[in-house]
C-alpha positions in Angstrom: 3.8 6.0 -17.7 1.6 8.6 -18.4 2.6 10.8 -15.3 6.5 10.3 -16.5 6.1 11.9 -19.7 4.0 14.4 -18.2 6.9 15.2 -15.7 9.2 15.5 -18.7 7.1 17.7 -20.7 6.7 20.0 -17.7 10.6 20.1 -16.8 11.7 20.4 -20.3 9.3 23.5 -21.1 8.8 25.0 -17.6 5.6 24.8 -17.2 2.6 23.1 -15.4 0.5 20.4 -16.8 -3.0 21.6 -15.5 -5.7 20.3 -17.8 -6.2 16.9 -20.2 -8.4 16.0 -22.8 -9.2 12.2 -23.3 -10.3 10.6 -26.7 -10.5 7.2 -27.9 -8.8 5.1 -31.0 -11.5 4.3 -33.9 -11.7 0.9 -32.2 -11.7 1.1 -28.6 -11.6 -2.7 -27.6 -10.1 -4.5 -25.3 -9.7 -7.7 -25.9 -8.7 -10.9 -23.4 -8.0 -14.3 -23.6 -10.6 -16.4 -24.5 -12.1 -14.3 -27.0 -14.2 -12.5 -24.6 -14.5 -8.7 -26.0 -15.5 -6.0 -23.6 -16.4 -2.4 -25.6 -17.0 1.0 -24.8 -19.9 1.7 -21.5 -19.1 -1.8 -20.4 -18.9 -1.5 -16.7 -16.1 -4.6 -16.6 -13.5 -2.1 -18.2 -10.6 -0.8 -17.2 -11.2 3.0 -15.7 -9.6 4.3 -18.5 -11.9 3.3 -21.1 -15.6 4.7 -19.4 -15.9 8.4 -20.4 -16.8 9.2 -15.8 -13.9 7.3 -14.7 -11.1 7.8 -17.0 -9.8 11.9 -15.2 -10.8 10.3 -11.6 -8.3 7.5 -12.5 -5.9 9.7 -13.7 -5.8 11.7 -11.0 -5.7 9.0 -8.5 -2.4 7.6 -10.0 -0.5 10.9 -10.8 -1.4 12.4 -7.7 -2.4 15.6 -9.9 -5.8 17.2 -9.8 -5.7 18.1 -13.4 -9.1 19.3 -15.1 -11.2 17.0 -18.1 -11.5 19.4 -21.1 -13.2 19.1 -24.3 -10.8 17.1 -27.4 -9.7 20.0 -29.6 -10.9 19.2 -32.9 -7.6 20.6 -35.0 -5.5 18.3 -32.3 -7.5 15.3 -33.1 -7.7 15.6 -36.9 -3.9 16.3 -36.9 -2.3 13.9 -34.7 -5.3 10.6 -33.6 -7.8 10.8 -36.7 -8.8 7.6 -37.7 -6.0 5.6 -35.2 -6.7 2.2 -33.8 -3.8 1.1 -31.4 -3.4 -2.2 -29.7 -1.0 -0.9 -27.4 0.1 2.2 -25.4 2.4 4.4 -27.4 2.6 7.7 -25.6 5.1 9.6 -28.5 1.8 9.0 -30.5 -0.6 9.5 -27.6 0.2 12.4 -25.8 0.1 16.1 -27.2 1.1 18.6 -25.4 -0.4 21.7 -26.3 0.9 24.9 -23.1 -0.7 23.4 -20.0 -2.8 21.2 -22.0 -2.3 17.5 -22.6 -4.4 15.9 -25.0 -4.3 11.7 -24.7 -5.7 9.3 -26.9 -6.7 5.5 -24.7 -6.7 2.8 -27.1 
């Protein structure tokens, strides 16, 4: 999903995708049945969630080599500030800033 709208973005302004910043919602959780919680640095969680494996997973997926940057701060107070999703919604996700893309994983 993430690599579609990345595709879009990059036919619709001309231009390639070459970098990403990653951030997390105020509550990043995941939560399966049976109650059991799992939480930030736990090593049973999806790639996406541990701050070494989230651009290597990317990466794999996409088939991109794009670069892990640093979260702008004017991005994340405008658009992911204080956020807590429970689902993937990339229209409120994904930023795209020139060759920057700027993703928030809930």
């Amino acid at each position: 999903m993430i690599n579609n709208y990345v595709c879009r973005y990059e036919k619709e302004n001309n231009i390639e995708v070459k970098k990403v910043a990653i951030g997390h919602d105020i509550n990043p959780t995941y939560g399966y049945y049976g109650n059991v919680n799992y939480i930030l640095y736990d090593t049973n969680l999806r790639a996406l969630v541990v701050s070494w494996a989230d651009i290597y997973a990317i990466n794999y997926y996409t088939g991109r080599d794009l670069i892990k940057v640093e979260m702008d701060e004017e991005i994340y107070n405008e658009y992911f500030k204080d956020k807590d999703w429970t689902y993937f919604d990339p229209a409120e996700q994904m930023v795209f800033y020139n060759d920057t893309l700027y993703l928030m994983v809930y």
